[in-house]
C-alpha positions in Angstrom: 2.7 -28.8 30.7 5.7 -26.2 31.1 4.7 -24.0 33.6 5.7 -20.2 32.9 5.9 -17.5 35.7 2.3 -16.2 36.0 3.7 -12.5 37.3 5.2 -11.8 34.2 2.4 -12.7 31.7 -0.5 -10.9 34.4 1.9 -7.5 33.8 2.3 -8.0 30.2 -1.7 -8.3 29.7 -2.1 -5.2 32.5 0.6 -3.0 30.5 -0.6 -3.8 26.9 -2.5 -0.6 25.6 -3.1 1.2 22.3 -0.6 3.5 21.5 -1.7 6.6 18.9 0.5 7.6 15.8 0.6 10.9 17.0 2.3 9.4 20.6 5.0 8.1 18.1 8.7 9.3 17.8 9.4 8.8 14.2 11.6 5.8 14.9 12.1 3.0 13.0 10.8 -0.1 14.1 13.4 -3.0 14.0 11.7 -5.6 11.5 12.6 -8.5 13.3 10.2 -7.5 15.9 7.5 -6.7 13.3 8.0 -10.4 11.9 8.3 -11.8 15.7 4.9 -10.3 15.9 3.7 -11.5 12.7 4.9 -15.1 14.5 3.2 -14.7 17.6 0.2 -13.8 15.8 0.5 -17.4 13.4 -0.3 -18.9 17.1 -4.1 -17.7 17.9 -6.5 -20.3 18.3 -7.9 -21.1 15.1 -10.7 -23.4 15.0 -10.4 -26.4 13.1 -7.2 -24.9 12.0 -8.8 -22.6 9.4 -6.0 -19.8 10.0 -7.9 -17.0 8.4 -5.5 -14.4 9.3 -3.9 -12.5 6.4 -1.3 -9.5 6.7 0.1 -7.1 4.1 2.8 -5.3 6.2 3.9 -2.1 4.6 6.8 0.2 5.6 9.3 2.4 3.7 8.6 3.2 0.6 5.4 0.9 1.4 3.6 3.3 3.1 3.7 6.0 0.4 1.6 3.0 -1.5 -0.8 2.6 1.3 -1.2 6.5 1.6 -1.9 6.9 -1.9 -4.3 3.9 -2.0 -6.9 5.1 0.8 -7.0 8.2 0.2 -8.1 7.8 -3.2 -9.9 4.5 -2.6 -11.7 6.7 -0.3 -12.0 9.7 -2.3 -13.8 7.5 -5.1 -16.4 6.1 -3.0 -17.8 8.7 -0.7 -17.4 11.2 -4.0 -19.8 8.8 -5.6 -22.0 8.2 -2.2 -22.1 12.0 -1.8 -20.1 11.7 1.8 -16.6 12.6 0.6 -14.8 15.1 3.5 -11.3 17.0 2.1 -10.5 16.3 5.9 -10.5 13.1 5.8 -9.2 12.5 2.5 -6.1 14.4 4.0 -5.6 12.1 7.3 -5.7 9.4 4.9 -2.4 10.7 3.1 -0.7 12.1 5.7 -1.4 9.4 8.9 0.8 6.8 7.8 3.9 8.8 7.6 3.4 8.8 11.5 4.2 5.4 11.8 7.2 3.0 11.5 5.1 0.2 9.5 2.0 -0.3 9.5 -0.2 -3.9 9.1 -3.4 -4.3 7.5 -5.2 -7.1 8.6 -7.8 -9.8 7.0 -10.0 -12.6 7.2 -9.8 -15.2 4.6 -13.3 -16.7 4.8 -12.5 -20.9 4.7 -13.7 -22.5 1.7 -15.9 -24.6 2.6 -17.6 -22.4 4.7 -16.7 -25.1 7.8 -17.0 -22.7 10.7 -19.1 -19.8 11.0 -17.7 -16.7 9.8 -17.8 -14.9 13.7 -15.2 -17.6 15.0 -13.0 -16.9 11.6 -13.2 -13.1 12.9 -12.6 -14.1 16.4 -9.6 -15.4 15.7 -8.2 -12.9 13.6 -8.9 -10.8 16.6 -7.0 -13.4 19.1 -3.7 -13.1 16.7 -4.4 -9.5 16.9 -3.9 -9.4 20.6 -0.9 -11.9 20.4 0.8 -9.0 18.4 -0.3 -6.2 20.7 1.3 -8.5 23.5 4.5 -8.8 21.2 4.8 -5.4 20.6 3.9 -4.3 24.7 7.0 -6.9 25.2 9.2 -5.3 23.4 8.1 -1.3 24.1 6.8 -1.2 21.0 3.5 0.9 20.4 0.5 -0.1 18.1 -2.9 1.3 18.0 -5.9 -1.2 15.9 -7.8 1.4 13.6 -10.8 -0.2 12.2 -11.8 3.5 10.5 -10.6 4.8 7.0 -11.3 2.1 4.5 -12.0 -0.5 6.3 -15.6 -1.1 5.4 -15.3 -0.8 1.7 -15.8 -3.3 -0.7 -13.8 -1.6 -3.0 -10.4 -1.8 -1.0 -10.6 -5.7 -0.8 -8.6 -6.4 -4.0 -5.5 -4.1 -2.8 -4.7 -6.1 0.2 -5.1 -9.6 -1.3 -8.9 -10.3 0.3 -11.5 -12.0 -2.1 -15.3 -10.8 -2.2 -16.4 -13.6 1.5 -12.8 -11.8 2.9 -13.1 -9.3 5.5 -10.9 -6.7 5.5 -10.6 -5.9 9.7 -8.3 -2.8 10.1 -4.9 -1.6 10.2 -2.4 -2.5 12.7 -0.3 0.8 13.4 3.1 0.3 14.6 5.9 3.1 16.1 8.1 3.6 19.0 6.3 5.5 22.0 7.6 9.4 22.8 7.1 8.3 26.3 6.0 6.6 29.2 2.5 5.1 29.0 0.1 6.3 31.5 -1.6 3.9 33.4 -4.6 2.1 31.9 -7.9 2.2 34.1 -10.6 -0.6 34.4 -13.6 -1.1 36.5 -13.5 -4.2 39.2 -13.9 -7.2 37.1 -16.8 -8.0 40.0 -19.1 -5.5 38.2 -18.7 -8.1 35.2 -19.3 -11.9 36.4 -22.1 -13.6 37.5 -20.8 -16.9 39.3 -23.4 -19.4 39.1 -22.2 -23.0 41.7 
């Protein structure tokens, strides 16, 4: 087995963070890195080798699409559900134009129903974090929102899912203003129980 040095891939999981639209400069995101995210991602454990992972990545002219689609996906069910807020109709429209390109991700349930739906999830999750990783690699910034339209039904069909499809969120993607500050955790010792 190729042995890698363990330094760089311990600072590469201790640097990765979410980065917020607003912390974005406006700058265009080279696509090459988007797609050598979309890569890294293809590699996430997938058990028996369901690959449930589905992406629409949308950019340019694409996002103008995506902005128009939530906000009046989302306008048509909370009008009918009696929940509809102008406020958030507006972050709908206006959010995406923060960002270089942004992903939505899925879950294509498997067929035949092989492995239970929490490990097809899971690992739609895993190549998640292998594109966070990516993008901390190259000082890129990318925040997971699982808000908006997310939850509803009624937004499957627009990004390709089928009715046992989950739709999980939407990866954004922009170059950072500035440096990160530093991310803070509580001693790992406060979270295992070793049992010899």
């Amino acid at each position: 087995m190729m042995k890698f040095d363990e330094t760089v891939i311990n600072q590469l999981i201790k640097e990765r963070r979410s980065v917020f639209p607003k912390d974005y400069t406006g700058e265009k995101v080279d696509d090459a890195i988007v797609r050598q995210m979309l890569e890294n991602a293809n590699w996430a454990p997938t058990h028996k080798l369901t690959e449930p992972w589905r992406f629409v990545v949308f950019s340019g002219e694409g996002l103008k699409k995506l902005a128009a689609f939530q906000s009046e996906c989302y306008k048509k069910v909370t009008t009918a559900d009696g929940t509809f807020k102008d406020d958030r109709y507006q972050n709908l429209m206006k959010k995406p134009f923060e960002c270089s390109h942004i992903i939505a991700v899925g879950m294509k349930r498997d067929e035949k129903k092989g492995v239970p739906e929490i490990e097809e999830v899971g690992a739609v999750f895993c190549a998640i974090e292998n594109m966070y990783l990516t993008a901390t690699a190259y000082g890129i910034g990318c925040y997971l929102s699982t808000g908006g339209i997310t939850s509803f039904e009624e937004a499957k069909e627009f990004f390709g899912l089928g009715q046992e499809d989950k739709l999980l969120g939407f990866l954004n993607i922009g170059m950072p203003k500035s440096e990160l500050p530093e991310r803070r955790r509580k001693a790992i010792a406060e979270k295992v129980r070793w049992v010899n």
